[in-house]
Backbone as CSV, one residue per row, in Angstrom:
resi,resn,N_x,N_y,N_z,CA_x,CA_y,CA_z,C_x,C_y,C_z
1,UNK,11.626,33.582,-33.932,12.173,33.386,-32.591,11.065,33.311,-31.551
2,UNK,9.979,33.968,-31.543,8.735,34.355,-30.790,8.400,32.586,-31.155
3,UNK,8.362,31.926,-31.735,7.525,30.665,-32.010,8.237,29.764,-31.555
4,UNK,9.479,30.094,-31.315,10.254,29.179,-30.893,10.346,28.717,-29.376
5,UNK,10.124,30.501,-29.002,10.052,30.550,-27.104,8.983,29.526,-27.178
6,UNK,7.946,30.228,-27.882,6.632,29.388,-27.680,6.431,27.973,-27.348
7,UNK,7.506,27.246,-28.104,7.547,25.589,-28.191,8.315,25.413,-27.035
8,UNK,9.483,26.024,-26.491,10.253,25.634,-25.567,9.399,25.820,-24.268
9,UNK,8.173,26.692,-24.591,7.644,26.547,-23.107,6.642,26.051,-22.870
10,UNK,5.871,25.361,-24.152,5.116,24.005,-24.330,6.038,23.168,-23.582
11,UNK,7.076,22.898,-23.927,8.101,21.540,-23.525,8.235,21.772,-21.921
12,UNK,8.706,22.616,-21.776,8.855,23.232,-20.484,7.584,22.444,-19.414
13,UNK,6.236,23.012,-19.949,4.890,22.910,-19.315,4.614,21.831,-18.826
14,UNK,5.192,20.716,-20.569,4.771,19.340,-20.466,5.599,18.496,-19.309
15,UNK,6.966,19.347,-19.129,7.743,18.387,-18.385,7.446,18.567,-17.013
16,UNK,6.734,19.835,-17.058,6.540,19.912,-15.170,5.495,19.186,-14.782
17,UNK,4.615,18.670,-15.836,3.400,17.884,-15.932,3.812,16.570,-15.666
18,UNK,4.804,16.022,-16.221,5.187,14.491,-16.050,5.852,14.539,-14.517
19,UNK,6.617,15.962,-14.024,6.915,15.255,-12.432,5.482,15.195,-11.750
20,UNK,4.674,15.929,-12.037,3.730,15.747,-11.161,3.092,14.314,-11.368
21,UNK,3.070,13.844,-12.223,2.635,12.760,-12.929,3.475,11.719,-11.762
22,UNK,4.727,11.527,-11.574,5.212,11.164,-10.584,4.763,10.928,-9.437
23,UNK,4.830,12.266,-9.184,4.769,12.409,-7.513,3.064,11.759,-7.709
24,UNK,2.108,12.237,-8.150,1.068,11.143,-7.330,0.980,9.656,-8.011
25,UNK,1.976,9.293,-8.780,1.960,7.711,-8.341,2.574,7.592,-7.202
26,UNK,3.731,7.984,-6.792,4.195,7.701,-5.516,3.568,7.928,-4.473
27,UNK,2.217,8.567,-4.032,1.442,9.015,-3.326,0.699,7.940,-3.611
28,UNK,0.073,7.122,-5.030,-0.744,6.274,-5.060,-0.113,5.251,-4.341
29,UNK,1.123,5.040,-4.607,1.654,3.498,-4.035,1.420,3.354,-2.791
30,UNK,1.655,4.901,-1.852,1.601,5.062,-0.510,0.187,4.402,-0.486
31,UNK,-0.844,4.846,-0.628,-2.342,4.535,-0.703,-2.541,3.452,-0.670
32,UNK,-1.929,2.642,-1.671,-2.172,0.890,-1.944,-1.833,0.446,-0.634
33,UNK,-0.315,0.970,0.081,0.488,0.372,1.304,-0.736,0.557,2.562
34,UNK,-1.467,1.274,2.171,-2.140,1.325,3.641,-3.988,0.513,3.438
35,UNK,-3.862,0.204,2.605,-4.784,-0.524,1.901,-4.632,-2.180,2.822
36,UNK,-5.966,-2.950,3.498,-5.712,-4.390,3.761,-5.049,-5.025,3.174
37,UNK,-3.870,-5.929,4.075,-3.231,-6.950,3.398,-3.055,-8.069,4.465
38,UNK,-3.198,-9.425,4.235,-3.169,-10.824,5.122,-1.959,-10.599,5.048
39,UNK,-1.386,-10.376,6.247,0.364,-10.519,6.278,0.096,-11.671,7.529
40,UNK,1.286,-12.874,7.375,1.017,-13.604,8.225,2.220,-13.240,9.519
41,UNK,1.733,-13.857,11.085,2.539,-12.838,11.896,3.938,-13.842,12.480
42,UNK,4.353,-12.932,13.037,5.419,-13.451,13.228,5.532,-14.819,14.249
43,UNK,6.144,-15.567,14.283,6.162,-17.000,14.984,7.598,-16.967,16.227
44,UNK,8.142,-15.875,16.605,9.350,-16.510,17.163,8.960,-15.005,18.283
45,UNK,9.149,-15.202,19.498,9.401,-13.636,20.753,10.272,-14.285,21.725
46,UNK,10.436,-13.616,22.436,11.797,-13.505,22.904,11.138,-13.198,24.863
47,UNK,11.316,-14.144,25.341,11.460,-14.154,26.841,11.927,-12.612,27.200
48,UNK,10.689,-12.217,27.872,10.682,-10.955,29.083,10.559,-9.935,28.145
49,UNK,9.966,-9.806,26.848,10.010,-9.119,26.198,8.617,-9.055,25.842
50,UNK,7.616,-7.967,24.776,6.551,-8.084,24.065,6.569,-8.820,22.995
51,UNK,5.352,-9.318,22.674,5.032,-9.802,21.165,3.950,-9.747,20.999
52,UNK,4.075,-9.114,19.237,2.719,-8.730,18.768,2.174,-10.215,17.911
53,UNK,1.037,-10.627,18.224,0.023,-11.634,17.996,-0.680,-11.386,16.472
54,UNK,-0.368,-11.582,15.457,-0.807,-10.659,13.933,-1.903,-12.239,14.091
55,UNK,-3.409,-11.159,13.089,-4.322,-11.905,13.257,-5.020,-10.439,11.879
56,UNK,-5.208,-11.112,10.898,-5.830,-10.075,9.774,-6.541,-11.149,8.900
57,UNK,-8.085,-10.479,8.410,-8.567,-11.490,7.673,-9.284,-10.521,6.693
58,UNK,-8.953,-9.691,5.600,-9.765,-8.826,5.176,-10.815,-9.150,4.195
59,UNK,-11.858,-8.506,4.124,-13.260,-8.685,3.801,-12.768,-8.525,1.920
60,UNK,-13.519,-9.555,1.258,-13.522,-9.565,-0.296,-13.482,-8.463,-0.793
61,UNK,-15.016,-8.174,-0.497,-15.348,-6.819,-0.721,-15.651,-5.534,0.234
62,UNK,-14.701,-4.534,-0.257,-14.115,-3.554,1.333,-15.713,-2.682,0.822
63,UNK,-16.454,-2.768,-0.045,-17.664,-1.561,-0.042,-18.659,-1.927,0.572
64,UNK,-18.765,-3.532,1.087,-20.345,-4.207,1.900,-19.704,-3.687,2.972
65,UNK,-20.929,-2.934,3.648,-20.481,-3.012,5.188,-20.525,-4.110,6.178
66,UNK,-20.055,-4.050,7.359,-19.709,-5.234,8.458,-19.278,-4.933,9.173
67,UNK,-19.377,-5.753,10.517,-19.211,-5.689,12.181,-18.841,-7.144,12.506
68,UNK,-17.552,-7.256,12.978,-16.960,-8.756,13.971,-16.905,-8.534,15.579
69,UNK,-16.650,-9.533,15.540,-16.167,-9.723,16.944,-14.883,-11.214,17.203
70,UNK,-14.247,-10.641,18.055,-13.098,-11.486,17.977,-13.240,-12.138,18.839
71,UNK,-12.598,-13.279,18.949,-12.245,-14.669,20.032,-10.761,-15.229,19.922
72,UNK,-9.924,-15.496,20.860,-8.552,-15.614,20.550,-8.338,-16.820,21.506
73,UNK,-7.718,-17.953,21.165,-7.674,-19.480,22.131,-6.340,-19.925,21.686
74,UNK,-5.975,-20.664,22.889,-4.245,-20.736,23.071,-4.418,-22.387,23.234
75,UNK,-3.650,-22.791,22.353,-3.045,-24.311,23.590,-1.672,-24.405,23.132
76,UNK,-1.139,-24.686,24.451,0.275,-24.662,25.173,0.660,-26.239,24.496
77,UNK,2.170,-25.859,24.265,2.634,-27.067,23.464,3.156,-28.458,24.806
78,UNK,2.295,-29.533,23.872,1.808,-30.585,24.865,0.866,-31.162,25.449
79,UNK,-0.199,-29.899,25.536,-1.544,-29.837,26.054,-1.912,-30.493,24.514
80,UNK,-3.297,-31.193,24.792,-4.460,-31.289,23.992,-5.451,-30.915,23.096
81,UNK,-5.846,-29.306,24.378,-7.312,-28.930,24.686,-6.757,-27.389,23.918
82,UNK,-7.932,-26.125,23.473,-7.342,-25.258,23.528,-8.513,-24.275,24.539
83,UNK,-7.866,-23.472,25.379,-8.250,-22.552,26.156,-8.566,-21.031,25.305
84,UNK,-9.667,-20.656,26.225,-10.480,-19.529,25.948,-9.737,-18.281,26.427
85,UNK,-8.630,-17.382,25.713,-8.040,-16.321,26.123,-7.983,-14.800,26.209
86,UNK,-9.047,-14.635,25.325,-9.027,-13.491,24.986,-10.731,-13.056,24.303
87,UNK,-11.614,-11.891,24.495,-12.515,-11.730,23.288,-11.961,-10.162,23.290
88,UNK,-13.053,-9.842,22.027,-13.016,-8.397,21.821,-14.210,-7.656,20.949
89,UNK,-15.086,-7.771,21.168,-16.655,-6.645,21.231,-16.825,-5.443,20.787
90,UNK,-18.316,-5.205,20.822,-18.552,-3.298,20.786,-18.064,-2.970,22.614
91,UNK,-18.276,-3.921,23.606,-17.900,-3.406,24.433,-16.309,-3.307,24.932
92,UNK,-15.217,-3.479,24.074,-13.916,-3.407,24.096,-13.224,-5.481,24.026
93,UNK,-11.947,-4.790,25.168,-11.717,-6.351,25.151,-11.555,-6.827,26.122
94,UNK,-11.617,-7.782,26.565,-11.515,-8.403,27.897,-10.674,-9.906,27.728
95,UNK,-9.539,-10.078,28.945,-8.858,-11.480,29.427,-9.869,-12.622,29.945
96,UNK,-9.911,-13.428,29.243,-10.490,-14.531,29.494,-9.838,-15.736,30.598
97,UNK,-8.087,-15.740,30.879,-7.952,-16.856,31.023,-6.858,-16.047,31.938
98,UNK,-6.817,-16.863,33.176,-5.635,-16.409,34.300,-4.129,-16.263,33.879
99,UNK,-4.154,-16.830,33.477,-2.674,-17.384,32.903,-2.333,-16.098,32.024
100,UNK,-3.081,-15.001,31.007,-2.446,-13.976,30.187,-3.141,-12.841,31.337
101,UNK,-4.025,-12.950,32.337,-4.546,-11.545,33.057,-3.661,-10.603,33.008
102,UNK,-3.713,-9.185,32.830,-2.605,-7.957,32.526,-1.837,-8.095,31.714
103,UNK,-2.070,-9.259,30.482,-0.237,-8.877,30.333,-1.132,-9.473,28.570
104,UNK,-2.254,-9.464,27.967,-2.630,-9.008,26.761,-3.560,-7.604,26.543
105,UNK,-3.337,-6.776,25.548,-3.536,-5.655,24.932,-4.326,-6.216,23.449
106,UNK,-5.280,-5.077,23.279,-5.519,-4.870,21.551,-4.706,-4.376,21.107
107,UNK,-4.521,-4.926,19.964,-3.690,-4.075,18.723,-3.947,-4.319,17.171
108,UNK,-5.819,-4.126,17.394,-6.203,-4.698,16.100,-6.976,-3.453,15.550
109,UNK,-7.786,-2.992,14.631,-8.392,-2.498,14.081,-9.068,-1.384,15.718
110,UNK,-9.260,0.184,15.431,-9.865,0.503,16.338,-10.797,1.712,15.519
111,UNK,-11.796,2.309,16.865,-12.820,3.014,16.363,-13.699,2.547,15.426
112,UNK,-13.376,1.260,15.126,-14.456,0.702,14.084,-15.230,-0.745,14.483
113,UNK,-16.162,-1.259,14.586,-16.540,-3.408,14.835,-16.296,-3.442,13.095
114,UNK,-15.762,-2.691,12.049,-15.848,-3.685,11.274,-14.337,-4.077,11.285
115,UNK,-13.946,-4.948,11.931,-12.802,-5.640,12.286,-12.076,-6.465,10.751
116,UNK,-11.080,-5.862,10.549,-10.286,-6.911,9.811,-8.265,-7.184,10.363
117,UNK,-8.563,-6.516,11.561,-7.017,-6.908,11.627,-6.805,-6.869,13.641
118,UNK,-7.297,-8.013,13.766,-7.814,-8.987,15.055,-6.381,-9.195,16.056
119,UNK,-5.348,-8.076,15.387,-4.395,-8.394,16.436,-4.364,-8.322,17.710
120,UNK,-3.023,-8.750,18.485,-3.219,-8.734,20.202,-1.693,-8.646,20.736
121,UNK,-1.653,-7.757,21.882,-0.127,-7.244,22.160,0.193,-8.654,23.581
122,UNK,0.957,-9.451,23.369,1.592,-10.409,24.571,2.291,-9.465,25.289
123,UNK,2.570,-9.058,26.765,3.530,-8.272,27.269,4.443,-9.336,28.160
124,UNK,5.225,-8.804,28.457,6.255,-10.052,29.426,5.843,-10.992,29.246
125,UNK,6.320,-12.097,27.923,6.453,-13.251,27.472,7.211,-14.313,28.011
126,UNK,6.653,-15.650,28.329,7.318,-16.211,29.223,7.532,-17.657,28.053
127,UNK,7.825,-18.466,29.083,8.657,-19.651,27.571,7.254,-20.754,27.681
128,UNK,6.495,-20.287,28.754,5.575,-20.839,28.697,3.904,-20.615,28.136
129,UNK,4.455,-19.465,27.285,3.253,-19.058,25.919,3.474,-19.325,24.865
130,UNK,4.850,-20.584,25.058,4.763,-20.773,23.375,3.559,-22.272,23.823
131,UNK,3.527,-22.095,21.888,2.460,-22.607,21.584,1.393,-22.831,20.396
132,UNK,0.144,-23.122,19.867,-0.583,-22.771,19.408,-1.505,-21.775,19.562
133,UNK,-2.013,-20.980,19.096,-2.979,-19.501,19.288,-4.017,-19.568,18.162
134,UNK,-5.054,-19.310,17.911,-6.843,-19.414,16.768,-6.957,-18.289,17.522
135,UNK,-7.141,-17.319,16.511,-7.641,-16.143,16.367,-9.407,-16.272,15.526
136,UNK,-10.197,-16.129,15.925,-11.739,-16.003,15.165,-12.601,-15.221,14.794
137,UNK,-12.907,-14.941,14.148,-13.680,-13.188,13.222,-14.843,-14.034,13.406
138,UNK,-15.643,-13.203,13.895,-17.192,-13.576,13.583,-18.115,-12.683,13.098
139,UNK,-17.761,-12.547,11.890,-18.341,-11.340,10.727,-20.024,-11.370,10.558
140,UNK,-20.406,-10.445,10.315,-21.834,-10.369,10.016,-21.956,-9.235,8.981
141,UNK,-21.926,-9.493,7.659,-22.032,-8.258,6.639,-23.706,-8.428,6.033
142,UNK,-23.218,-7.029,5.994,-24.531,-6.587,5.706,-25.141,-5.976,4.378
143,UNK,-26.087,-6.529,3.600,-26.323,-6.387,1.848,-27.452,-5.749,2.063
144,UNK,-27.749,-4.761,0.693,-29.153,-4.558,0.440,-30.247,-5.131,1.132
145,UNK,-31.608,-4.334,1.358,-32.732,-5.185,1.621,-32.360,-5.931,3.034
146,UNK,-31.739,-5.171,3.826,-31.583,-5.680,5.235,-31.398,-7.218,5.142
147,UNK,-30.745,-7.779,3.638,-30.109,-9.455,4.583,-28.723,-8.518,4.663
148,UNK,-28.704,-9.902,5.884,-27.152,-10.476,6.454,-26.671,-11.878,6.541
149,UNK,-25.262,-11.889,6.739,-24.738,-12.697,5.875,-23.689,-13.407,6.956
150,UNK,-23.742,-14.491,7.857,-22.576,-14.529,9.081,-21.531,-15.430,8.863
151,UNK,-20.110,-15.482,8.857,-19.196,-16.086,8.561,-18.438,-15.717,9.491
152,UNK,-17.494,-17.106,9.750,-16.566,-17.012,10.656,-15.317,-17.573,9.534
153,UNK,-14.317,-16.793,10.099,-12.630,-17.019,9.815,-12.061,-17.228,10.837
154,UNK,-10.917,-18.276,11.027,-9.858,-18.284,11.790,-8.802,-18.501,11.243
155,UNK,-7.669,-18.024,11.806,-5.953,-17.975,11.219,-5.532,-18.803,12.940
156,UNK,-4.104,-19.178,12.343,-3.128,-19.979,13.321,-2.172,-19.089,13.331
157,UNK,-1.419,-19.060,14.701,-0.015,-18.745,14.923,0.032,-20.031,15.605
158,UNK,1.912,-20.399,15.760,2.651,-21.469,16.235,3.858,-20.461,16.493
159,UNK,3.321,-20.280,18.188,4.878,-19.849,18.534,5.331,-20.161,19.797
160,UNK,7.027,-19.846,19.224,8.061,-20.053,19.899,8.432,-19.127,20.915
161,UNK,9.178,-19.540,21.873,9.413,-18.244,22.441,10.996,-19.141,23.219
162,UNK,12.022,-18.365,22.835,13.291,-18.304,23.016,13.827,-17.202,23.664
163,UNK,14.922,-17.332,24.212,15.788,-16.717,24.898,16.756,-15.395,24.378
164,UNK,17.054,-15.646,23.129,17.021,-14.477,22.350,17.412,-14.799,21.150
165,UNK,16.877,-13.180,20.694,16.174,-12.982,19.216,17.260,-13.830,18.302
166,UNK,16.321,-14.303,17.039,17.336,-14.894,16.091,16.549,-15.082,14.622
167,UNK,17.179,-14.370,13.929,16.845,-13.730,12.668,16.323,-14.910,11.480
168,UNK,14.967,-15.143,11.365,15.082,-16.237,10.521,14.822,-16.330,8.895
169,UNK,15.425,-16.937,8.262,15.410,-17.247,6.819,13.979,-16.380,6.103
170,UNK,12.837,-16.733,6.757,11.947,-15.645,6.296,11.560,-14.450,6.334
171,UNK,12.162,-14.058,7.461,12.362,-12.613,7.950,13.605,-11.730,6.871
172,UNK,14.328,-12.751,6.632,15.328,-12.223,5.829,14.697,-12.330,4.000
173,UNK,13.954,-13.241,3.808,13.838,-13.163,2.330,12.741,-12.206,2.186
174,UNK,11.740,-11.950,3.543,10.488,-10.793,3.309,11.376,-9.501,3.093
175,UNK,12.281,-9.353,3.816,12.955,-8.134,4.272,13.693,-7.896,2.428
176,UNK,14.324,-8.403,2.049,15.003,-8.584,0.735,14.045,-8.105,-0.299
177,UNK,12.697,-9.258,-0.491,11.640,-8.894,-1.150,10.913,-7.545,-1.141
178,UNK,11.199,-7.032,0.295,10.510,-5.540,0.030,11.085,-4.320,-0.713
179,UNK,12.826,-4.873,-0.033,13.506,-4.098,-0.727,13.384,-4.138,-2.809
180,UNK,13.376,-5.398,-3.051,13.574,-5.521,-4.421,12.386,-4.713,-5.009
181,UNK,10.867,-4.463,-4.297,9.904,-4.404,-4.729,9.896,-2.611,-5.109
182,UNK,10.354,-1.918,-4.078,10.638,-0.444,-3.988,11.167,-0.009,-4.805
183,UNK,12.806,-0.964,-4.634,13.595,-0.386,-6.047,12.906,-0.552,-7.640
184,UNK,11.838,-1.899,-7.696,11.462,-2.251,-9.024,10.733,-1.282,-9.378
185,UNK,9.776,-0.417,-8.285,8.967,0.548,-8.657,9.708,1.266,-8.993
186,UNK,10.864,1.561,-8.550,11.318,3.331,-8.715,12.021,2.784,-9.754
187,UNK,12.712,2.417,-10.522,13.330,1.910,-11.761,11.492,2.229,-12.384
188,UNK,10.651,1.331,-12.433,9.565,1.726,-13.972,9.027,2.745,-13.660
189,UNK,9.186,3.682,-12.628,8.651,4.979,-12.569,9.854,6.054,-13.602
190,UNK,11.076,5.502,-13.375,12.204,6.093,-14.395,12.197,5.991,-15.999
191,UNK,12.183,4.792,-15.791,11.718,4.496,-17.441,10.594,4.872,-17.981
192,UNK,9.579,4.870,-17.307,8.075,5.984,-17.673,8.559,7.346,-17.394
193,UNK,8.680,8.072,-16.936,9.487,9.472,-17.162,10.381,9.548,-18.761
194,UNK,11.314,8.543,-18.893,12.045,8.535,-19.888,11.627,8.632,-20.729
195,UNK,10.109,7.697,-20.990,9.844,7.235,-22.311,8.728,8.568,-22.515
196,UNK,8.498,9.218,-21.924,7.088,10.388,-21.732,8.220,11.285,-22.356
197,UNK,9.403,11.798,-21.409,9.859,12.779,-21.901,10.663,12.567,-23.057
198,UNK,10.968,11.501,-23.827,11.712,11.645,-25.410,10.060,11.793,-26.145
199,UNK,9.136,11.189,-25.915,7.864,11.564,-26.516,7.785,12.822,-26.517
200,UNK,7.646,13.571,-25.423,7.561,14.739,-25.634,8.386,15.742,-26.393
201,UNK,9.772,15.121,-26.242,10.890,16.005,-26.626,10.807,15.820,-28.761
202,UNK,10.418,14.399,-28.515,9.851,14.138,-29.873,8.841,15.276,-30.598
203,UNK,7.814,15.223,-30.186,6.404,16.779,-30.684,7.349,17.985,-30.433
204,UNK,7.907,17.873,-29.363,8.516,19.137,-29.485,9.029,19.436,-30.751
205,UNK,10.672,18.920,-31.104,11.260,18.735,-31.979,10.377,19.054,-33.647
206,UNK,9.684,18.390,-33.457,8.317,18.398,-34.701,7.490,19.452,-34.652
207,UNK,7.382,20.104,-33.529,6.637,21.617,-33.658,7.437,22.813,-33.970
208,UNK,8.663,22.422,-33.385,10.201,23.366,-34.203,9.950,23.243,-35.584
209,UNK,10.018,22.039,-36.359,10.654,21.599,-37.462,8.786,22.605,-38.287
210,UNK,7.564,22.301,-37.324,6.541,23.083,-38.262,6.848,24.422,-38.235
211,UNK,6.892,25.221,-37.132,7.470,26.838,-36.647,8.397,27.192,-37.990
212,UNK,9.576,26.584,-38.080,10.540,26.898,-38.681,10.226,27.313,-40.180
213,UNK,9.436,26.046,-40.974,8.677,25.793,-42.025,7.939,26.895,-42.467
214,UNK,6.808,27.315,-41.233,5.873,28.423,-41.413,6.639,29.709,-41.284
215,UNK,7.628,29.821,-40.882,8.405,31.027,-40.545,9.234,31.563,-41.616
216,UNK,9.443,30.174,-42.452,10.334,30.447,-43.894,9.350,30.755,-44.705
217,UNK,8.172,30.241,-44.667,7.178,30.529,-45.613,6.439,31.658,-45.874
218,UNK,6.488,32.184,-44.276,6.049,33.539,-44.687,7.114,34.327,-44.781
219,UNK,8.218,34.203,-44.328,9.304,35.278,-45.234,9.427,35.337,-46.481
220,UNK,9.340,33.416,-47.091,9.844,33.847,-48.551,8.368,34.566,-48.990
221,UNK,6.916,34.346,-48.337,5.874,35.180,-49.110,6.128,36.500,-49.306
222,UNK,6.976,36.720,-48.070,6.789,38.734,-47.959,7.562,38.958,-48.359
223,UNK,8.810,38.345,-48.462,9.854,38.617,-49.753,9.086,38.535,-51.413
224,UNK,8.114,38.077,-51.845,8.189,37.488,-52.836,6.805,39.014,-53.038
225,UNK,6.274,39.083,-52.209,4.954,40.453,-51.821,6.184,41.762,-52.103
226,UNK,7.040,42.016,-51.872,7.890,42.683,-51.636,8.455,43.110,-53.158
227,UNK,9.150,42.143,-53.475,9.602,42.301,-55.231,7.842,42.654,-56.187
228,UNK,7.442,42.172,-56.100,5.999,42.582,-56.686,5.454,43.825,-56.719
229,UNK,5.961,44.099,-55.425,5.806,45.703,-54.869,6.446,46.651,-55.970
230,UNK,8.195,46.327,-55.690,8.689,46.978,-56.363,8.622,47.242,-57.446
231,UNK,8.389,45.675,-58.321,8.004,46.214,-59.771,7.090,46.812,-60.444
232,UNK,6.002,46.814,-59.223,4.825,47.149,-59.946,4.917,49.600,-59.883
233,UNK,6.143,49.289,-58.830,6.636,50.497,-58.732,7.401,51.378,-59.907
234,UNK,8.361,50.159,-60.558,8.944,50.854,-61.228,7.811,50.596,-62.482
């Protein structure tokens, strides 16, 4: 019976081992989520309202270090030309162009120039910021042996700006897709639990079936020590 507790609290041990086993994948996934990702930004805001300007270009490799600087240029649908609207520096950011004065914000990467997510807050949006927008990284990474290395990226927005909000086809299949993606995790995080704990419950089972074995074996010995005894008694 003593060998038996024994195994049940092997099993016991192992299983509190597999939630933990859990919980920091789910902590890892969190990790991945906050990890760079090119999400492209949204295209549609809504008159008298904010809109956030998504502008992300992340570096190949996140272990070279690096320092950008941003440049952000608008042309208005109809126009030609595109205008100089926005920068953003070691010395912060500054409005370039009359037309957005007070009414753009950062909302990109902070406390750091190594810039990978170049966003910009529109405030009281008018129907006359839709348009085209070039966002520009002007990276300078830095390798061994003091070279450097300068590259520029730019991304596009094309936006609209309407009267009110209206939910579009991609907003709805991202929104769907995230959902499917959560549930897919938590389903093979179940089935890995499952398949760990019949494994386990498996050795278990098999360390009973040895316990049991060794437990008969030494009874029938000391039974068998026992009659030997006696006869050698009588």
């Amino acid at each position: 019976m003593h060998r038996r507790g024994v195994v049940y609290q092997w099993l016991t041990e192992q299983f509190f081992h597999l939630l933990i086993l859990a919980l920091l994948s789910s902590l890892f996934v969190d990790v991945l989520d906050g990890a760079c990702a090119e999400v492209d930004s949204d295209t549609e805001a809504v008159a008298g309202k904010g809109f956030k300007l998504g502008c992300i270009s992340c570096k190949r490799r996140s272990e070279v270090e690096g320092s950008a600087t941003v440049e952000w240029y608008f042309r208005a649908r109809g126009e030609a030309d595109f205008v100089h609207i926005y920068s953003y520096n070691e010395g912060g950011g500054s409005v370039e162009h009359d037309h957005f004065m007070d009414r753009v914000d950062w909302n990109g990467s902070k406390r750091s120039m190594d810039i990978q997510d170049a966003s910009i807050y529109l405030l009281n949006v008018t129907f006359n910021d839709s348009g085209t927008y070039r966002c520009f990284f002007n990276r300078i990474l830095s390798y061994a042996n003091d070279f450097e290395y300068n590259t520029v990226v730019s991304k596009v927005v094309h936006l609209t700006v309407v009267a009110k909000a209206t939910r579009g086809t991609a907003s709805i299949v991202s929104e769907v897709m995230m959902y499917v993606s959560i549930i897919g995790l938590q389903v093979w995080l179940l089935i890995e639990m499952i398949y760990c704990y019949r494994k386990i419950a498996a050795a278990g089972e098999e360390a009973l079936r040895e316990a049991a074995n060794a437990e008969y074996l030494a009874i029938a010995s000391e039974s068998k020590d026992n009659m030997a005894g006696v006869q050698v008694g009588e």
